[in-house]
C-alpha positions as CSV (number, residue, x, y, z in Angstrom):
1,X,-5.5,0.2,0.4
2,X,-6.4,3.2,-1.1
3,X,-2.3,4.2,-1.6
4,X,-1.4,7.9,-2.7
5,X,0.8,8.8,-5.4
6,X,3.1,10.7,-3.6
7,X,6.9,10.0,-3.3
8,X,9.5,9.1,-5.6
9,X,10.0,5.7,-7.2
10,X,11.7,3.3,-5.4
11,X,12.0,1.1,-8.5
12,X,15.7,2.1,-9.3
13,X,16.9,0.8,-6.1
14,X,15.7,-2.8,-7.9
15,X,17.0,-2.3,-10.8
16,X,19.0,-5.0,-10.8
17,X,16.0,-7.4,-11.4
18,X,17.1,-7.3,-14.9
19,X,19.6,-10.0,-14.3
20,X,17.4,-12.1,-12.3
21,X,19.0,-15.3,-13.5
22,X,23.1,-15.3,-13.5
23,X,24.4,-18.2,-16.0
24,X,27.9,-19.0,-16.4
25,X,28.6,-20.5,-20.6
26,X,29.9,-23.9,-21.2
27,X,33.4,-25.0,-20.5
28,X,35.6,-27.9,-22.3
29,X,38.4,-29.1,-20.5
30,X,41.8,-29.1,-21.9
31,X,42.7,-30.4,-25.3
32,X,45.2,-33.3,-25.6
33,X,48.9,-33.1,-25.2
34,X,50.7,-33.6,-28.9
35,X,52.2,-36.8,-30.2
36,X,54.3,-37.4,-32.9
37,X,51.4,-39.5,-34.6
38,X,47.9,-39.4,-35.2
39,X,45.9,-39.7,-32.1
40,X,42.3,-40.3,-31.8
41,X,40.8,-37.9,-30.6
42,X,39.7,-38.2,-26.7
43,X,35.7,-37.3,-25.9
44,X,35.0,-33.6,-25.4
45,X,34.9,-33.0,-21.4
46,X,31.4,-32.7,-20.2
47,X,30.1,-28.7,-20.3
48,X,30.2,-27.2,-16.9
49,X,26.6,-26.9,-15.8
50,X,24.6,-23.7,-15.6
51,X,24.3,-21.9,-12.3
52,X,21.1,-21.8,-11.2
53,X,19.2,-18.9,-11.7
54,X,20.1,-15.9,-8.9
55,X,17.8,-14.9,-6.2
56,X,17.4,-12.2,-4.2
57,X,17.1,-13.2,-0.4
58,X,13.0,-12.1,1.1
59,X,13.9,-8.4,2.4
60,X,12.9,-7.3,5.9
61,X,10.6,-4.2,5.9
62,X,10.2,-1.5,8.7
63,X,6.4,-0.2,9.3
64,X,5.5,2.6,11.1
65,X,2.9,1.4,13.8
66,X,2.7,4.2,16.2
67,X,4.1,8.0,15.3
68,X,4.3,11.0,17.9
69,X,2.9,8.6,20.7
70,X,3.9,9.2,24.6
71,X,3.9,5.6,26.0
72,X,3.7,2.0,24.8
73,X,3.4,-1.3,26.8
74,X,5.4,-4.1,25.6
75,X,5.3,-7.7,26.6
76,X,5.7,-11.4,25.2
77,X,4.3,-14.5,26.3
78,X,7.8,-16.3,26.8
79,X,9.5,-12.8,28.0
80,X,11.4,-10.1,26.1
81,X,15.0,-9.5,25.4
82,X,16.0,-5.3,25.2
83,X,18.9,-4.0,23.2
84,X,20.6,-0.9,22.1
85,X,20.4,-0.9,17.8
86,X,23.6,1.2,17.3
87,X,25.9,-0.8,20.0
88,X,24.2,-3.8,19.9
89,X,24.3,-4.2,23.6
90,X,22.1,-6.0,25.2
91,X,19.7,-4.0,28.3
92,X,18.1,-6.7,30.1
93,X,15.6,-9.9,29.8
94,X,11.9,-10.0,31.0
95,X,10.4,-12.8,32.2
96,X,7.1,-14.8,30.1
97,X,3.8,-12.2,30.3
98,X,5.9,-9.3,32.5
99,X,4.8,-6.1,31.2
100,X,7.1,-3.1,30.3
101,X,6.3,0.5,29.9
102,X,8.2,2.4,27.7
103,X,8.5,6.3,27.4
104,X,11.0,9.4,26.7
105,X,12.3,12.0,29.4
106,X,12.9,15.2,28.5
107,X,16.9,14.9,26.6
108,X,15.2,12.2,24.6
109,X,16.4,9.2,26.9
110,X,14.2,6.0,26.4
111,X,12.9,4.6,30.1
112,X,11.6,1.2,30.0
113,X,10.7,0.1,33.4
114,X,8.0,-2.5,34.6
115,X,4.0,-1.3,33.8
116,X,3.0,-2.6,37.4
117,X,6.2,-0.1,38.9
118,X,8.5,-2.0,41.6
119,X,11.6,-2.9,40.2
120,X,14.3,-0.8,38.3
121,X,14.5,-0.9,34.6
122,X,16.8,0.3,31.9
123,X,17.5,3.2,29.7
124,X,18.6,3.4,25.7
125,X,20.1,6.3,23.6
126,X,19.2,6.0,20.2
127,X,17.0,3.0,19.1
128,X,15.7,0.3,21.3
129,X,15.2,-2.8,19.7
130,X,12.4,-5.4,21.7
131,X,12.6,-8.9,20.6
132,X,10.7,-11.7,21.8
133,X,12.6,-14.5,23.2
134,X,10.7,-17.0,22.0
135,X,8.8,-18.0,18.4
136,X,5.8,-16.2,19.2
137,X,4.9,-12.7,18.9
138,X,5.3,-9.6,20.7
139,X,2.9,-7.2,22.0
140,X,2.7,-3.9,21.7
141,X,-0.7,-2.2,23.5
142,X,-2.0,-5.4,23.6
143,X,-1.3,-5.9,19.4
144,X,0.3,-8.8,18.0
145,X,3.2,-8.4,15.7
146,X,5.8,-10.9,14.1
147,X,9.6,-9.5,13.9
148,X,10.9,-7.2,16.3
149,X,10.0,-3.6,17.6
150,X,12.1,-0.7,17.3
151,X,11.4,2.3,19.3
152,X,13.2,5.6,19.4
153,X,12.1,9.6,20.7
154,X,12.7,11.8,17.6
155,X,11.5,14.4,20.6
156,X,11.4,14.8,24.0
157,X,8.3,12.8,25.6
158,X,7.6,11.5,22.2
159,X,8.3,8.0,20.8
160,X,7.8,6.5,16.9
161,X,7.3,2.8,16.9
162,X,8.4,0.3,14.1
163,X,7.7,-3.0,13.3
164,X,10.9,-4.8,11.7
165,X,9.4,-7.7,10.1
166,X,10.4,-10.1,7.3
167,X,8.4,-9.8,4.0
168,X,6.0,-12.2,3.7
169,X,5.4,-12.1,7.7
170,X,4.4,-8.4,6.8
171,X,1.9,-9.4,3.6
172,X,0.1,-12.0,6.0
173,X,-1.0,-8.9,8.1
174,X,-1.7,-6.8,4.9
175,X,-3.3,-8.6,2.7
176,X,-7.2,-9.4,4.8
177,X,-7.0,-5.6,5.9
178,X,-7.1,-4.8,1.7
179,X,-8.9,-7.6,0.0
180,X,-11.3,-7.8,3.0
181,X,-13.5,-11.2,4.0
182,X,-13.4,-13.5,1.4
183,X,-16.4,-16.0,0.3
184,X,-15.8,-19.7,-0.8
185,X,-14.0,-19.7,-4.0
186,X,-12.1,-16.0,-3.7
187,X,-8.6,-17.6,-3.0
188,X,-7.4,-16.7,-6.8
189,X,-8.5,-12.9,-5.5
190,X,-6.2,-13.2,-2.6
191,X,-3.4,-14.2,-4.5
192,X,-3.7,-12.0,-6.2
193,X,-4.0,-9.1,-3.7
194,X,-0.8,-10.9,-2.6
195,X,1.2,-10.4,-5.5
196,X,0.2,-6.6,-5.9
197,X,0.9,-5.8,-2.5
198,X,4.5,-7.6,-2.4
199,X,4.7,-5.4,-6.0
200,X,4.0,-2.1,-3.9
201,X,6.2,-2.9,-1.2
202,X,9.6,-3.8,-3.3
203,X,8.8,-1.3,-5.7
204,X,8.6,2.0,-3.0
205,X,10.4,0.0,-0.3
206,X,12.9,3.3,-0.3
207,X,10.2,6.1,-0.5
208,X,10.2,7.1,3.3
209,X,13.6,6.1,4.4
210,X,14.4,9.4,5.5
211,X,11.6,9.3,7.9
212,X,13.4,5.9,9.4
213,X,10.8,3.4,8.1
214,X,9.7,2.0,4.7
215,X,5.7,2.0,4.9
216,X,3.1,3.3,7.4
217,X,0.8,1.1,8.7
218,X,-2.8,2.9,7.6
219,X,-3.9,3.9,4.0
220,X,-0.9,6.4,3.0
221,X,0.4,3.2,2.5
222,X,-1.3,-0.9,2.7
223,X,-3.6,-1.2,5.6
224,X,-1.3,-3.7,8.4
225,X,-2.8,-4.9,10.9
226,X,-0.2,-7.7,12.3
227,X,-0.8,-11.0,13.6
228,X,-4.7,-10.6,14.7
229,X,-5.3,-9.5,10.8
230,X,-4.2,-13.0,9.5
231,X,-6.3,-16.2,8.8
232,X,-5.2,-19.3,7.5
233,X,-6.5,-18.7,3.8
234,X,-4.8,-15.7,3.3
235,X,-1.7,-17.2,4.5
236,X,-2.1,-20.1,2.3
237,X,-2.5,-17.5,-0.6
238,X,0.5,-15.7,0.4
239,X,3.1,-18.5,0.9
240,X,1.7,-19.9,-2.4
241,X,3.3,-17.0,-3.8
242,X,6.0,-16.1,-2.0
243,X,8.4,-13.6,-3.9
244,X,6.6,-12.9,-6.6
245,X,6.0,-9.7,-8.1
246,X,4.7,-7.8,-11.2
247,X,7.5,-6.4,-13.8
248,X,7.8,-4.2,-16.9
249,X,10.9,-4.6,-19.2
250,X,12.0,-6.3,-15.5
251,X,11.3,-3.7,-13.5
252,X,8.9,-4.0,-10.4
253,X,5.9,-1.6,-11.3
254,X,3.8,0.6,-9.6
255,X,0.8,-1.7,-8.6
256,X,-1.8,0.7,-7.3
257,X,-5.1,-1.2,-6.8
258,X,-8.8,0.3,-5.3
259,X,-11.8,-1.5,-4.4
260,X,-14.2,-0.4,-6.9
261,X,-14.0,0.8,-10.6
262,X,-17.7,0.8,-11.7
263,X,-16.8,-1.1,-14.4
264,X,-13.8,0.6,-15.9
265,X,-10.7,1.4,-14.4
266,X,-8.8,4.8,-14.7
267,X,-5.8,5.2,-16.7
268,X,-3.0,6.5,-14.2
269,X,-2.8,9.9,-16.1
270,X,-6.3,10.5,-16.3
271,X,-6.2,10.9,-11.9
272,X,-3.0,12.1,-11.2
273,X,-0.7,14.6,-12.8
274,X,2.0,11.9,-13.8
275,X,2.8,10.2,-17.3
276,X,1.0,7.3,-18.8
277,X,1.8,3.9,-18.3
278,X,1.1,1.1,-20.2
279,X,0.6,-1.4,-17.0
280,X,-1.9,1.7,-15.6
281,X,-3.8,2.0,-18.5
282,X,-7.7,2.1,-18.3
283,X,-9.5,-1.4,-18.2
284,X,-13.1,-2.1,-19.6
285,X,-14.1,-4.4,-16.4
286,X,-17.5,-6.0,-18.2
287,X,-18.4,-9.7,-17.8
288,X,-19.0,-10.4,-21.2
289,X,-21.0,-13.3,-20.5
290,X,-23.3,-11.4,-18.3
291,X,-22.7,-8.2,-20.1
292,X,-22.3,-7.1,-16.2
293,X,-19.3,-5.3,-14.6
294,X,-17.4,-7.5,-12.9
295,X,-17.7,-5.2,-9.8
296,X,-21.5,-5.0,-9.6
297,X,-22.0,-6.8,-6.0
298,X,-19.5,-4.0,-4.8
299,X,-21.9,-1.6,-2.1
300,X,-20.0,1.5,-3.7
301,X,-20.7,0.5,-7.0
302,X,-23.4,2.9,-7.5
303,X,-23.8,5.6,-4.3
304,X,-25.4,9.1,-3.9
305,X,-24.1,11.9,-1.7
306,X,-26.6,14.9,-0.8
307,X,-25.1,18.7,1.0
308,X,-27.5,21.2,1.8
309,X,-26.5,24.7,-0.1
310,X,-25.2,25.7,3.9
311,X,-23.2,22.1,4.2
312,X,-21.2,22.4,0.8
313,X,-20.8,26.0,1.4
314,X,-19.0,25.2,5.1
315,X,-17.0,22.4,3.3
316,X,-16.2,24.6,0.7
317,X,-14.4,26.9,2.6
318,X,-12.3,24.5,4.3
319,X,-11.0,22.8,1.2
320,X,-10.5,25.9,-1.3
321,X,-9.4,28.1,1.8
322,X,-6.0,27.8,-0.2
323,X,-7.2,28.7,-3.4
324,X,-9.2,32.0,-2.2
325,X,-8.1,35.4,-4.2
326,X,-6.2,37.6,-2.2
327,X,-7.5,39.4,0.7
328,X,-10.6,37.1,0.5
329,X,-11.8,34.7,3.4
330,X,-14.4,33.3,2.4
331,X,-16.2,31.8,-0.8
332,X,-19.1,33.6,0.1
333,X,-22.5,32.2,-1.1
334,X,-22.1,29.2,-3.8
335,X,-23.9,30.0,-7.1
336,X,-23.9,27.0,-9.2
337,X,-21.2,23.7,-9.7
338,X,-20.8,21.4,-13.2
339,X,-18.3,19.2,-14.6
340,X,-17.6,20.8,-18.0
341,X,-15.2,17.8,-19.0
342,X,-14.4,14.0,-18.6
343,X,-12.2,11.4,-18.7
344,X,-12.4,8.5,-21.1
345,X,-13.4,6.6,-18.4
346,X,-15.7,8.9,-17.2
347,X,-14.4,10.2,-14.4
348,X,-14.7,14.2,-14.0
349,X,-11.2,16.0,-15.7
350,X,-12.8,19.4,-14.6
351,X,-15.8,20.7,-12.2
352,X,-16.3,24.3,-12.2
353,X,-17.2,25.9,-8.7
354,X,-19.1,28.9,-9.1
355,X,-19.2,31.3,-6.2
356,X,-19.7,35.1,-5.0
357,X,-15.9,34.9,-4.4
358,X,-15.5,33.7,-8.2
359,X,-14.9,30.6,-9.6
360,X,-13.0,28.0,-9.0
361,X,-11.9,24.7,-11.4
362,X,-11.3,22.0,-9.6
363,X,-9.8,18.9,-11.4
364,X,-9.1,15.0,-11.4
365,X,-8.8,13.3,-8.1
366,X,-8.4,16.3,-6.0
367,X,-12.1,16.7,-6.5
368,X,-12.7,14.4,-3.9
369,X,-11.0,16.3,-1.3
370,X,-13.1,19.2,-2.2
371,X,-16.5,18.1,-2.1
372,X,-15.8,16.5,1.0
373,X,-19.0,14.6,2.5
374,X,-21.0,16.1,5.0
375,X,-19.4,13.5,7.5
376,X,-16.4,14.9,6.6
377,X,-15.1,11.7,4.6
378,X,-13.5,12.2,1.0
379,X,-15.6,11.7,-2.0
380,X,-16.4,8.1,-2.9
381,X,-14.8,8.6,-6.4
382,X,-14.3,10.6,-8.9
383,X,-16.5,9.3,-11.2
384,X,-19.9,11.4,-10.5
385,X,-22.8,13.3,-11.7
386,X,-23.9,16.8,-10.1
387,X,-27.6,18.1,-9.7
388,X,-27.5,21.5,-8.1
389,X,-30.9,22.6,-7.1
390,X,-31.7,25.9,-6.0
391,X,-34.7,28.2,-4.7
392,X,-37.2,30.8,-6.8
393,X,-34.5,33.4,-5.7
394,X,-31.7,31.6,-7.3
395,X,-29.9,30.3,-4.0
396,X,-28.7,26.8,-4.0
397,X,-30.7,24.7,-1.7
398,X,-28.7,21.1,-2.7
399,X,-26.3,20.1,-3.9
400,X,-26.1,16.4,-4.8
401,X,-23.7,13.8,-6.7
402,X,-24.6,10.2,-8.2
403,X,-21.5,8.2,-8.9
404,X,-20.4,5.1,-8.8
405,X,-16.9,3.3,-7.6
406,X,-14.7,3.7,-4.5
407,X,-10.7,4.8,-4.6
408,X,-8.8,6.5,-7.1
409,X,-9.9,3.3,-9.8
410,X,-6.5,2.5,-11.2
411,X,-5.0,-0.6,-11.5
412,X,-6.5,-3.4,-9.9
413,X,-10.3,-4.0,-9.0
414,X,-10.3,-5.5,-5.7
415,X,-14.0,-6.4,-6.0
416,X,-13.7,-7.1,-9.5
417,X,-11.0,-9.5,-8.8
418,X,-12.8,-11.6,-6.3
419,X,-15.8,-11.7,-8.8
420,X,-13.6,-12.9,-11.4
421,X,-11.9,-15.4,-9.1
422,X,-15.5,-16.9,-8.1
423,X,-15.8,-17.2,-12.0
424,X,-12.9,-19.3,-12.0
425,X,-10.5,-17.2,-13.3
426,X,-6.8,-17.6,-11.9
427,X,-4.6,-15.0,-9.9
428,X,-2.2,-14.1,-13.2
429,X,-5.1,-14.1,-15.5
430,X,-6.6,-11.6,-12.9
431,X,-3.1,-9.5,-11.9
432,X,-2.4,-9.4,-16.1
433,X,-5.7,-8.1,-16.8
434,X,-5.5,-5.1,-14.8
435,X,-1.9,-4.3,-15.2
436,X,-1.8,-4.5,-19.1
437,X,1.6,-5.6,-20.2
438,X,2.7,-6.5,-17.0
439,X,5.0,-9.8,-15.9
440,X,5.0,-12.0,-13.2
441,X,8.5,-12.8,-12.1
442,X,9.8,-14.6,-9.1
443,X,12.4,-12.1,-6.8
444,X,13.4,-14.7,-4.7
């Protein structure tokens, strides 16, 4: 996942994780009647028990698989059952492997109707909700997902698809698409990833509820890729953790994680424009038996990106297009580019942009939308050296950056936590590494 900051904090809406544990105090039963003479006294009644600790039921969470599509195909090995979400009624049954198309008319009406034509189908207002009528999973496109499928039209001809799907059904399609193929001995990393992920998802479950869903399915949120994602390990690793999360002063944090820091991470403040915080705070990531970084196998850890003077000028003037001074168009010819300041872990603070349009400063993360590559992908990292070379005349011929790492480097190392887990470090000695302070607490 490379997840964006964007959004409000869905932590408050978990707030009550500070009373995980609800115990009722000890209770005596009645004293004795009175007597008109001494009485021994009888035993003390036995206290009343403590309730057991509290916990929070696993949530279902709603993920945006298809937005501002036309037409899907639906179908279940053991046959579908249709319904309408707001009435509750129920449409119709297919039978095992029958295939159904559905799509939107023009006032918005859902059509769902057999792929192969032929018989008639049925329509919904509103939300359709697709479940399978058996254990297995449905498919959408020929996908596999657990839960159910909720489609509506938020247009006319268009249709947003969500995949309603209980918690940890949800992590098992999450988790291989983030912490990617694991080698012998890298099931502490996956537990890991686990726990981080199920941290993300409680702690910004509310972020896009006005858009209808909690998460998308691609990298504005955690990579999901349903049931043809999973394997057995990473299930293992995820039921051996069920419901646990990170905390701080009991609430869930903000666990951002990245595939490679280069052997330190970022302090959150030192990328984005937000406040420290003490779980996001930069992390020297150095074996110190080796005296290696415990991301050094990553292919990212070290990289080198080349633009011609034309290439970077192009780029240029798609990504400061915004920034242009009035009544300008263009950047005209780049002159020169430097970082005049760091972070403290070494990541660029500022890069100054020096063209015939003027010059423009360019800071923290957003400098890898800027110097996009000549593919057109976003910088590896922020963490980078420029060279600009130009011609006898003074015109810049290349431009080039040597960096190393690949994300926005805060929180957790992903490849740095399945070294460490090959070293035979744990998944909390590996989650409270990265997320200094941090608590791992059970929420149901």
């Amino acid at each position: 996942m490379h997840v964006t900051r964007y959004g409000r904090r869905a932590a408050s809406a978990l707030a009550a994780l500070a009373t995980l544990s609800a115990c009722a105090p000890p209770r005596e039963g009645p004293g004795p009647a009175p007597t008109a003479g001494p009485t021994p006294a009888p035993p003390a009644a036995p206290a009343r028990p403590e309730a057991p600790p509290a916990r929070r039921i696993e949530p279902e969470v709603t993920v945006a698989l298809l937005v501002d599509t036309t037409r899907i195909e639906l179908a279940a090995t053991s046959g579908l059952e249709f319904f309408e979400m707001n009435t509750g009624q129920r449409l119709g049954r297919t039978q095992g492997g029958e295939r159904y198309t559905v799509s939107s008319d023009a006032a918005g009406t859902l059509l769902i109707a057999p792929s192969g034509g032929g018989a008639a189908g049925w329509q919904a207002r509103g939300t359709l909700v697709a479940r399978s009528r058996g254990a297995e999973p449905v498919q959408i496109n020929g996908q596999l997902y657990r839960g159910s499928i909720q489609v509506r039209s938020p247009r006319a001809g268009r249709l947003t698809v969500v995949n309603a799907v209980q918690m940890e059904d949800y992590l098992m399609g999450v988790v291989p698409r983030e912490i990617g193929q694991l080698s012998p001995g890298m099931k502490e990393a996956a537990k890991a990833q686990a726990v981080a992920a199920r941290t993300y998802s409680v702690a910004r479950k509310e972020r896009r509820v006005g858009l209808g869903f909690n998460f998308y399915a691609d990298e504005r949120d955690q990579v999901y890729g349903g049931v043809r994602a999973e394997n057995e390990e990473v299930n293992r690793a995820v039921r051996e953790t069920a419901g646990e999360i990170l905390v701080y002063r009991s609430t869930p944090i903000d666990a951002y994680y990245h595939s490679t820091c280069a052997g330190q991470t970022a302090a959150i403040e030192e990328v984005w424009n937000e406040p420290p915080r003490p779980y996001l705070a930069s992390v020297v990531d150095i074996n110190p038996a080796t005296g290696q970084a415990w991301d050094h196998t990553s292919s990212r850890f070290r990289w080198t990106t080349r633009w011609t003077g034309a290439q970077l000028t192009q780029i240029l003037n798609r990504t400061l297009a915004d920034s242009l001074p009035a009544g300008r168009k263009t950047i005209g010819t780049l002159r020169d580019m430097r970082v005049l300041a760091r972070t403290h872990s070494g990541r660029v603070r500022t890069l100054r942009i020096e063209t015939s349009a003027g010059d423009f400063t360019v800071g923290r993360d957003r400098v890898r939308w800027i110097l996009l590559t000549p593919e057109g992908r976003i910088l590896n990292s922020s963490k980078f050296d420029v060279r600009v070379a130009k011609n006898d005349s003074g015109a810049v011929t290349e431009v080039v950056a040597d960096g190393g790492g690949w994300g926005h480097g805060i929180g957790m190392c992903q490849v740095g936590a399945r070294n460490r887990a090959v070293a035979g470090q744990d998944y909390r000695q590996i989650l409270l590494t990265y997320y200094t302070g941090a608590e791992i607490q059970d929420l149901y």
